[in-house]
C-alpha positions as CSV (number, residue, x, y, z in Angstrom):
1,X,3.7,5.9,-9.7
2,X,4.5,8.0,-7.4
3,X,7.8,6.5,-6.5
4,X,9.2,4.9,-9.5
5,X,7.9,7.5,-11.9
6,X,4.8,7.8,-14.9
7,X,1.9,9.6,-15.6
8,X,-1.4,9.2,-14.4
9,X,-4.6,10.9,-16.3
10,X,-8.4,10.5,-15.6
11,X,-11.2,10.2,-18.1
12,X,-14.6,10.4,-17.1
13,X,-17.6,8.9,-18.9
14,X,-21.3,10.6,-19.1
15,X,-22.3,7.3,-18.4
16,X,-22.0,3.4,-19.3
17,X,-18.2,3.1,-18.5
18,X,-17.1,0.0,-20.3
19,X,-15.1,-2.9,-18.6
20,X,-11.6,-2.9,-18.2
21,X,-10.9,-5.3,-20.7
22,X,-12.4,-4.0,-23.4
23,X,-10.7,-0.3,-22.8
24,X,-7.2,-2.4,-22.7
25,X,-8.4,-4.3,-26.2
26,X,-9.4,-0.8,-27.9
27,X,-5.9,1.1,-26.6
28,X,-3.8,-2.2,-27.7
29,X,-5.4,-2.1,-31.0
30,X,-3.9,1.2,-31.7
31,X,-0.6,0.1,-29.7
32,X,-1.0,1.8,-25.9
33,X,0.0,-1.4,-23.8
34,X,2.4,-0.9,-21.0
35,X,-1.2,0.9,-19.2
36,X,-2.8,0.6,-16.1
37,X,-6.7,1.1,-16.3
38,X,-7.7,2.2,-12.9
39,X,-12.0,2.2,-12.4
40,X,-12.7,5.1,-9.9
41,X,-16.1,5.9,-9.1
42,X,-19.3,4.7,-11.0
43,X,-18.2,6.2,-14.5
44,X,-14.0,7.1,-14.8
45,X,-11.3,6.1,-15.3
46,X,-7.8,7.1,-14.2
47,X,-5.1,5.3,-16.7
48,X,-1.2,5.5,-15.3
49,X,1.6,4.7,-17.5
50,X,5.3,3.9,-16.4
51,X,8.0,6.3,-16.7
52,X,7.7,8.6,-19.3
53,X,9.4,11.6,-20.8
54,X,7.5,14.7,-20.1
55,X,7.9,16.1,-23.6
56,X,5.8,13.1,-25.3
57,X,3.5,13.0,-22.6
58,X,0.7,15.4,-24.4
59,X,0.8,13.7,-27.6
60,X,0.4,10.5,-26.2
61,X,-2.6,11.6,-23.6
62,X,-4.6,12.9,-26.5
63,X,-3.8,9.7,-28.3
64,X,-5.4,7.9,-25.5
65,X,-8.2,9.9,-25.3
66,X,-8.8,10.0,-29.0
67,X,-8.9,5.9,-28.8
68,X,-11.2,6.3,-26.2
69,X,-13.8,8.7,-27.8
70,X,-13.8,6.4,-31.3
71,X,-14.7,3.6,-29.2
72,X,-17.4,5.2,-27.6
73,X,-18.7,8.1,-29.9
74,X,-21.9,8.0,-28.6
75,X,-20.7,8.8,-25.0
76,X,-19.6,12.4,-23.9
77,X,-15.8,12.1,-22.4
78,X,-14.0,14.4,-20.3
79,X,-9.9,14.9,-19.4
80,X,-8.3,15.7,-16.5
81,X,-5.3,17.8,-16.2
82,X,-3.0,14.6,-16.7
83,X,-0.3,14.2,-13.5
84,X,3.6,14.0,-15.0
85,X,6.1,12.2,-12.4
86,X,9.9,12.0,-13.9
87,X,11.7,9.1,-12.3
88,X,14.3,11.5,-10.3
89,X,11.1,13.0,-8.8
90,X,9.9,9.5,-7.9
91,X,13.5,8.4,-6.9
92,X,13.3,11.2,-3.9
93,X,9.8,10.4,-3.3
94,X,10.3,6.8,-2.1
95,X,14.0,7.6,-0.3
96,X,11.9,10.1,1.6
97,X,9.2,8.0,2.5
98,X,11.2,5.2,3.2
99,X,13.1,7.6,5.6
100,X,10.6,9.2,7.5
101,X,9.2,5.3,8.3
102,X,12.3,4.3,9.4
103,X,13.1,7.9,11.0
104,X,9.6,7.3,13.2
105,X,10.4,4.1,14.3
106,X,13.6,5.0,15.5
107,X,12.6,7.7,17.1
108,X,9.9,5.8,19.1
109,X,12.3,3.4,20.1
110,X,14.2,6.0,21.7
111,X,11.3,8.2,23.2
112,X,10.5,5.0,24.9
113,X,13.8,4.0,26.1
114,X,13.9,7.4,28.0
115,X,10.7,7.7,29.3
116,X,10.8,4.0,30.7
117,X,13.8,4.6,32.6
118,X,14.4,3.1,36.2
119,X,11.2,1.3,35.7
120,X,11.7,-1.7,36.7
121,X,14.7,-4.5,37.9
122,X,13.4,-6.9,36.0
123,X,13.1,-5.1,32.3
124,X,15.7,-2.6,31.1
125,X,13.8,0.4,29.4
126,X,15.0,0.0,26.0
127,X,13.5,-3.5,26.0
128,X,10.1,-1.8,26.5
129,X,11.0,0.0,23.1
130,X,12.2,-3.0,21.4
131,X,8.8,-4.8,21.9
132,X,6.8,-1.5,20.4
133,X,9.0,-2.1,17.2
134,X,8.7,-5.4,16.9
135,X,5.0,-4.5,16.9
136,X,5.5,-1.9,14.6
137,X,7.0,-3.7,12.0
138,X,4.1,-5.8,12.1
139,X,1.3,-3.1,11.9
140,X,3.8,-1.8,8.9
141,X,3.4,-5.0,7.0
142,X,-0.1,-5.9,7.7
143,X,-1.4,-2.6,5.5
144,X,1.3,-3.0,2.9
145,X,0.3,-6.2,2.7
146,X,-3.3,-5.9,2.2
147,X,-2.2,-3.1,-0.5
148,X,-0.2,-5.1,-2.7
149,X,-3.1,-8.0,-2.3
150,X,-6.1,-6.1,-3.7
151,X,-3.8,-4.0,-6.2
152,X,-4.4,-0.4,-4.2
153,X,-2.9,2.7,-5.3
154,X,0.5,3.2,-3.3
155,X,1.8,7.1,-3.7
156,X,2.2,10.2,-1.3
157,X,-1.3,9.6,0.9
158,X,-0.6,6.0,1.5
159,X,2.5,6.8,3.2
160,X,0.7,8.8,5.3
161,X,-1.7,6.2,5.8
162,X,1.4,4.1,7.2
163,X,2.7,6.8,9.5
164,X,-0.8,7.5,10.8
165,X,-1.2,3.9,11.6
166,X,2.1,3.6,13.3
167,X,0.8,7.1,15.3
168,X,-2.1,4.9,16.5
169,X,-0.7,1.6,17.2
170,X,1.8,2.8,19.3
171,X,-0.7,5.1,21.2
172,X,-2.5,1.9,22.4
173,X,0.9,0.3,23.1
174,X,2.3,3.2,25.3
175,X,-1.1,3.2,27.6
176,X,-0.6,-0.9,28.5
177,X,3.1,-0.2,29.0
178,X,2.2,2.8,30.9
179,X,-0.1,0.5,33.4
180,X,2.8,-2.1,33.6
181,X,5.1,1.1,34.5
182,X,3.3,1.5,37.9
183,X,2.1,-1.5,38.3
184,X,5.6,-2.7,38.6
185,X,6.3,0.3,41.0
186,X,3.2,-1.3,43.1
187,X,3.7,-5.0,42.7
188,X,3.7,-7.4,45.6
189,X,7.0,-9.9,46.4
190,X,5.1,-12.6,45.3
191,X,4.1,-11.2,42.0
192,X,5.8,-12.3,39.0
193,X,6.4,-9.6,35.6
194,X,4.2,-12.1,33.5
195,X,1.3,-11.8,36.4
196,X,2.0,-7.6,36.4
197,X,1.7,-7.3,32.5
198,X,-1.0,-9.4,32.5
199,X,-3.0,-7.3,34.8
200,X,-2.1,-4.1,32.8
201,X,-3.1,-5.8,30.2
202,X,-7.0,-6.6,31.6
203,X,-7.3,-2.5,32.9
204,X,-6.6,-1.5,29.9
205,X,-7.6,-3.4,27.1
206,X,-11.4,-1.8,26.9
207,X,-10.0,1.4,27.1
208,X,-7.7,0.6,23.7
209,X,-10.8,-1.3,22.2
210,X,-13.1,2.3,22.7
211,X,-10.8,4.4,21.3
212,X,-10.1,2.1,18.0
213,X,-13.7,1.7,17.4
214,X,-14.1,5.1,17.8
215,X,-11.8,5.9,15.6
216,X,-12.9,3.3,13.3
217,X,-16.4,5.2,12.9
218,X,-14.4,8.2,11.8
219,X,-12.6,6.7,9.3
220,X,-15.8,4.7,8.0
221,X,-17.4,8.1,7.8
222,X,-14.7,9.4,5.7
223,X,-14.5,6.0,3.6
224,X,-18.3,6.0,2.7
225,X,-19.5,9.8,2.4
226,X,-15.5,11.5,1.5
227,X,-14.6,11.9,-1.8
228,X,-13.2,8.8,-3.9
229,X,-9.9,9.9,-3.6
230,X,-9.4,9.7,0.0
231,X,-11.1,5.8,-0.2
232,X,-7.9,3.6,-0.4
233,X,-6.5,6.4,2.1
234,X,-8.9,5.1,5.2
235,X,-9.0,2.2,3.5
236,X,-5.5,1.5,4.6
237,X,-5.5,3.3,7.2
238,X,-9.0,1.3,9.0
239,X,-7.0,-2.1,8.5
240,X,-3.5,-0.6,10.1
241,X,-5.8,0.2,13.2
242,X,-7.7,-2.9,13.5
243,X,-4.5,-5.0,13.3
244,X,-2.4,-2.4,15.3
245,X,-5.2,-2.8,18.1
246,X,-4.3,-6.5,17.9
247,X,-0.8,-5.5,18.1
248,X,-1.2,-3.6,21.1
249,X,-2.9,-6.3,22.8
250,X,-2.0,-9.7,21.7
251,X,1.6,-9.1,20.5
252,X,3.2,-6.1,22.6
253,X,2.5,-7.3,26.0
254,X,3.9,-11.5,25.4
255,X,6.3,-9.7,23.5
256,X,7.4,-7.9,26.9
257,X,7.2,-11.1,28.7
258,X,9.2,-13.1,26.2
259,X,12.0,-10.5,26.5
260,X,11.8,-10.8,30.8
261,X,11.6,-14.6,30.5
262,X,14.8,-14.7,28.4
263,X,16.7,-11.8,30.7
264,X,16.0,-13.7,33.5
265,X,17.4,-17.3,32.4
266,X,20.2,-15.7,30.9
267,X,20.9,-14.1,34.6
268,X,20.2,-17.2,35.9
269,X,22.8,-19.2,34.1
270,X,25.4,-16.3,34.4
């Protein structure tokens, strides 16, 4: 809603919330359709709408709470303050968003090109930033993924979800690219790049697997005792860093050595 524009309200029940489908079958009776009913905690609701004009909005919120109450008189409701999105708010929303993803991996890409200068013969430094965003993309998808899948809320917080992931994933890239960087600086004649990354890879990966699980018990922590409203927040943000982890190890370093394999033929055939 956030980004395309609507409403969003929650009710909360005293107790014995009723399903889902029969809330929908009460509010189509009196013709609410186009609805989303949202469970959220053991007894509320939160119902979003699609774009709406702010100056029906009220009506149509006390409508919905009216339905609501007749169907359950017996029950003690309360409102929220209902949440009003036009859609040239939610327009500027998801440019913004989609700008500051884009704006951070670019800007990784090029923090890495620089820092990885004069590394090594065999790997130019921007090829070290390529293989973080190919990585990135990944831990991008794998959350967004697993958001549309089981029908999460996407607005402001999962965005930062997203750039908090990408924060993380290429922390635990940077520290294996950081051991190939002297590594590579140490390496014997005889040593190829695939047998350097490999073992920056092995004196480093328990190091990355520490720091994810101990971030992981922080983000449990604020997943099972926060508030409800933060719970698709580290939600998305505990998958990003399991599969960013993964990233780190399992994709950024043969990514690294795909690149050098395919510089080196090329110079070979040249």
């Amino acid at each position: 809603m956030d980004f395309t524009g609507g409403s969003e309200v929650q009710i909360d029940y005293a107790s014995n919330r009723p399903t889902v489908e029969s809330v929908k079958e009460a509010l189509g009776a009196v013709g609410i359709k186009e609805i989303t009913a949202r469970p959220i905690g053991a007894n509320s609701f939160i119902f979003e709408t699609k774009e709406m004009d702010p100056a029906t909005a009220p009506a149509f919120h006390q409508k919905l709470f009216e339905t609501l109450q007749a169907k359950s008189p017996e029950i003690v409701l309360t409102k929220g303050e209902p949440h009003i999105i036009g859609p040239s708010i939610g327009a500027e929303l998801r440019s913004k968003a989609i700008f500051a993803i884009i704006a951070v991996i670019l800007g990784i890409l090029l923090l890495i090109a620089y820092a990885f200068r004069n590394v090594s013969q065999e790997l130019s430094s921007w090829k070290y930033g390529l293989a973080v965003v190919l990585c990135l993309v990944h831990d991008v998808m794998v959350p967004v993924g697993f958001a549309s899948l089981t029908q999460l809320s996407v607005d402001s917080l999962f965005v930062v979800a997203i750039l908090a992931v990408l924060a993380l994933s290429v922390n635990d890239t940077i520290v294996v690219f950081d051991r190939v960087r002297e590594n590579s600086r140490l390496k014997k004649a005889t040593e190829t790049f695939g047998e350097v990354v490999g073992k920056s890879l092995k004196q480093t990966v328990v190091r990355s697997l520490n720091t994810s699980i101990a971030n992981l018990l922080a983000i449990a922590a604020l997943y099972f005792l926060g508030p409800e409203a933060t719970r698709p927040f580290a939600l998305v943000l505990g998958v990003g860093l399991i599969f960013g982890t993964y990233s780190s190890v399992f994709l950024a370093s043969p990514f690294l050595v795909e690149i050098e394999k395919k510089q080196r033929g090329k110079a070979h055939r040249n």
